[in-house]
N, C-alpha and C positions, 0 to 999 in steps of 0.2 A: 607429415610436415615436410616442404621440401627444402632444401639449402637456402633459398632465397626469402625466405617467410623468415616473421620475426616467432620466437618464442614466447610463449604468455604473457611471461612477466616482464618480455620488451614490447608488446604489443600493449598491454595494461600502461606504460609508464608513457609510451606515443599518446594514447588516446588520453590520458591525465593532461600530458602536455597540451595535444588540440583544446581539450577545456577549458584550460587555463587562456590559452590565448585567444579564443572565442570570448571568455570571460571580458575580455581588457576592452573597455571603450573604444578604444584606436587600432579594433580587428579590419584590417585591409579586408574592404568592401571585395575586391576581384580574386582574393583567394577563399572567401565563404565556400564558394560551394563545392573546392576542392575541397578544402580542409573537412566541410560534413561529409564528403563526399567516402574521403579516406577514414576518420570514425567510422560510417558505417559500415566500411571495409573491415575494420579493424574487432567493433561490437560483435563482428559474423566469426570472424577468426577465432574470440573469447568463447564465444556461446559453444562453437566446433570441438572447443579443445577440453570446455568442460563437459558435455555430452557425449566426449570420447573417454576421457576420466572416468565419467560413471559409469560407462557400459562394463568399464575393467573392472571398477570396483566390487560392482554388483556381481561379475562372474567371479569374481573370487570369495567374496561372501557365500555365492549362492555353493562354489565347489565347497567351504569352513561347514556347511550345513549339510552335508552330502557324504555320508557316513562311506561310501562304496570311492569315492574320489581319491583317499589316500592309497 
């Protein structure tokens, strides 16, 4: 993650927000395809940080299972 990048749970509550405002009738036609654009910027970020999450997890499990690790 670098300085500039949001955090999970500020990238989850951006992309909440694009939904929300995509959602509304009166979504300004000339920022559609920024705003999908930035979603799927943001959907890549999510998927990133949970498939980073699990690699940790799984090696820490797999070290809990691993009688020679401690």
């Amino acid at each position: 993650m670098t300085a500039d990048e949001p955090t999970y749970v500020e990238a989850l509550a951006e992309l909440e927000a694009i939904l929300d405002e995509l959602d509304q009738e009166t979504v300004d036609v000339d920022l559609l395809a920024e705003r999908v654009k930035r979603a799927s910027e943001l959907v890549q970020l999510c998927r990133s940080r949970i498939q980073a999450a699990e690699i940790v997890v799984t090696k820490i499990i797999d070290g809990l299972d691993d009688p020679n690790s401690m």
